[in-house]
C-alpha positions in Angstrom: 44.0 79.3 34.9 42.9 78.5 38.8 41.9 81.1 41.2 42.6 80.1 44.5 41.4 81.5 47.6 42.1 84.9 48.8 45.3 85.5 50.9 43.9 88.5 53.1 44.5 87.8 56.4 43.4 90.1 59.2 45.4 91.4 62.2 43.7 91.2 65.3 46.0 91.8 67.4 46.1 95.6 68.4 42.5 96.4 66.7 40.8 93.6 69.1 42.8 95.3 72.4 41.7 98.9 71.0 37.9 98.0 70.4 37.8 96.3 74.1 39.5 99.6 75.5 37.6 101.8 73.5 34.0 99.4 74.5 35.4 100.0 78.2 35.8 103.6 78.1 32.1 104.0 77.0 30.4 101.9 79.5 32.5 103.8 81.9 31.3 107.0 80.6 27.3 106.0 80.3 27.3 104.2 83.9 28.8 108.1 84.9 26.1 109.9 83.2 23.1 107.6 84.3 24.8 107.7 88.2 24.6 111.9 87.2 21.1 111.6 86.2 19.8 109.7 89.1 21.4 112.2 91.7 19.7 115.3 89.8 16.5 113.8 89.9 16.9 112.1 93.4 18.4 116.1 94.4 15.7 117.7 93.3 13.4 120.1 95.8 10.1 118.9 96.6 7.0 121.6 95.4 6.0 124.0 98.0 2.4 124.0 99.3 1.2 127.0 97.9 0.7 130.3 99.4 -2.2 132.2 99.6 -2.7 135.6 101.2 -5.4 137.7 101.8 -5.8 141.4 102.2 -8.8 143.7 102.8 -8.9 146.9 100.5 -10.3 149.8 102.5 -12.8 151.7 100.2 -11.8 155.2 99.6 -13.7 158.0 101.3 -14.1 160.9 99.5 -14.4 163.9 102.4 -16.2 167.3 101.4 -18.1 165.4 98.8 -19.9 167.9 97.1 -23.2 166.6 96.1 -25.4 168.7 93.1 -28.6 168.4 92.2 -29.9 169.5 88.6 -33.3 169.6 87.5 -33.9 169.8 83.7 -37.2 170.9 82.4 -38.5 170.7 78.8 -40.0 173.4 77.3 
């Protein structure tokens, strides 16, 4: 009893065509997204100098301050 060699042959005629389409359709798709990428980051605003403002409080007056003076003795 001889074993000869395996008959499986493999097609590769439509699987080779799909794999280069498919291959195509994702280089196509990350050359999009890094293109997408590079405008966001090329779009993007420039920081602001930032902005500082200054006020003056006015201190509150009281008016008809009422001023009271105790003296406490001990016994």
């Amino acid at each position: 009893m001889t074993f000869g060699p395996s008959i499986r042959r493999r097609r590769r005629g439509s699987h080779g065509i799909l794999r280069w389409i498919l291959a195509g359709i994702a280089a196509v798709v990350l050359f999009a997204a890094g293109v997408a990428v590079g405008q966001a980051l090329e779009e993007q605003p420039r920081g602001a100098r930032p902005v500082t403002s200054f006020a003056t409080i006015q201190p509150w007056t009281q008016t008809n301050r009422l001023t009271v003076a105790q003296t406490v003795t001990e016994p």
